[in-house]
C-alpha positions in Angstrom: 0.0 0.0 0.0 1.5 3.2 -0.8 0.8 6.8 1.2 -1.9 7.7 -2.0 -3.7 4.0 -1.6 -3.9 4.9 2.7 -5.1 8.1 1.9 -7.7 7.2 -0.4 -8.7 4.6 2.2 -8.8 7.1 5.2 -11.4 9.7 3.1 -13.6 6.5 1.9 -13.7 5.2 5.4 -14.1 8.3 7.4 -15.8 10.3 4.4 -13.2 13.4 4.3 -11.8 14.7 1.6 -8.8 13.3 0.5 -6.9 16.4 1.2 -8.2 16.8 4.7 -7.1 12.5 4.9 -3.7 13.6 3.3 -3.4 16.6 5.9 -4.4 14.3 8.9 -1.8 11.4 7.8 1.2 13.9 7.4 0.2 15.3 11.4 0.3 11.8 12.6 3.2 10.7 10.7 5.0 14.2 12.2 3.5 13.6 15.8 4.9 9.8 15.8 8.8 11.5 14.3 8.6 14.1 16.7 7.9 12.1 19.8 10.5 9.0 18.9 13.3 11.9 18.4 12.5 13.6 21.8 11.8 10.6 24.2 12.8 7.3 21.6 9.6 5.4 22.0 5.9 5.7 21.1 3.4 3.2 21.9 0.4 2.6 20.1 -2.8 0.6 21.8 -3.9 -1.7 19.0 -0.7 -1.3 16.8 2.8 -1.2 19.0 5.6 0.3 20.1 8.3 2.3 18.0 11.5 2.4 19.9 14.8 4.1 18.8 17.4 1.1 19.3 21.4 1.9 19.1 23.4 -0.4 16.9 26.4 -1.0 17.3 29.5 -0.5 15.3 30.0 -3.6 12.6 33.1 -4.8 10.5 32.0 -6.7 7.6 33.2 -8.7 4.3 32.5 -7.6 1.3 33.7 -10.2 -1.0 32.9 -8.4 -4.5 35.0 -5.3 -3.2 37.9 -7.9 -2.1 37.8 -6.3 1.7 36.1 -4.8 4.5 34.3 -2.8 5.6 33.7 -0.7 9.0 30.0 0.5 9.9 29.9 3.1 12.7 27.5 2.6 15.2 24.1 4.5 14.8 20.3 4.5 15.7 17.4 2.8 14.2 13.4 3.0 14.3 12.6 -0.3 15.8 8.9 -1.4 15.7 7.0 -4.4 18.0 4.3 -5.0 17.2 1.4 -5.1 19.5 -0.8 -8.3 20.9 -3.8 -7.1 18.8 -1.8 -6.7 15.7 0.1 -10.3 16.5 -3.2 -11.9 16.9 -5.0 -10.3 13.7 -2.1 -11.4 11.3 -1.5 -14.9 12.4 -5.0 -15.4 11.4 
């Protein structure tokens, strides 16, 4: 599903235009951004929790280049999802 097909979906389901849908996605996507870069998790009843996990620095092979190489260490959106979620997709 692309951001135009969950659009489309929001205004058919909730009868807004699809600008107002569009306007309402982009505040929620900006709410969930916001909130993982001040406190590093968001939890969502019915969905799950986005966390902001460190990973750590990596050497690895690269066998076509014929050598390494070093990845620094750096954060990542990690998402769990929630019991609901769990339970509606091992249907």
């Amino acid at each position: 599903m692309t951001k135009k097909d969950l659009i489309s979906r929001i205004a058919e389901e909730t009868g807004v235009t699809k600008r107002d849908s569009e306007m309402m996605l982009d505040k929620i996507v900006k709410v969930i951004t916001d909130e993982l870069a001040e406190t590093g998790e968001i939890r969502i009843a019915g969905l799950g929790t986005f966390r902001i996990g460190t990973v750590a620095e990596t050497t690895r092979f690269n066998a076509l280049a014929g050598g390494t190489k070093t990845y620094p260490e750096h954060k990542r959106v990690r998402f769990k999802p929630g019991k609901e979620l769990r339970d509606r997709i091992s249907k």
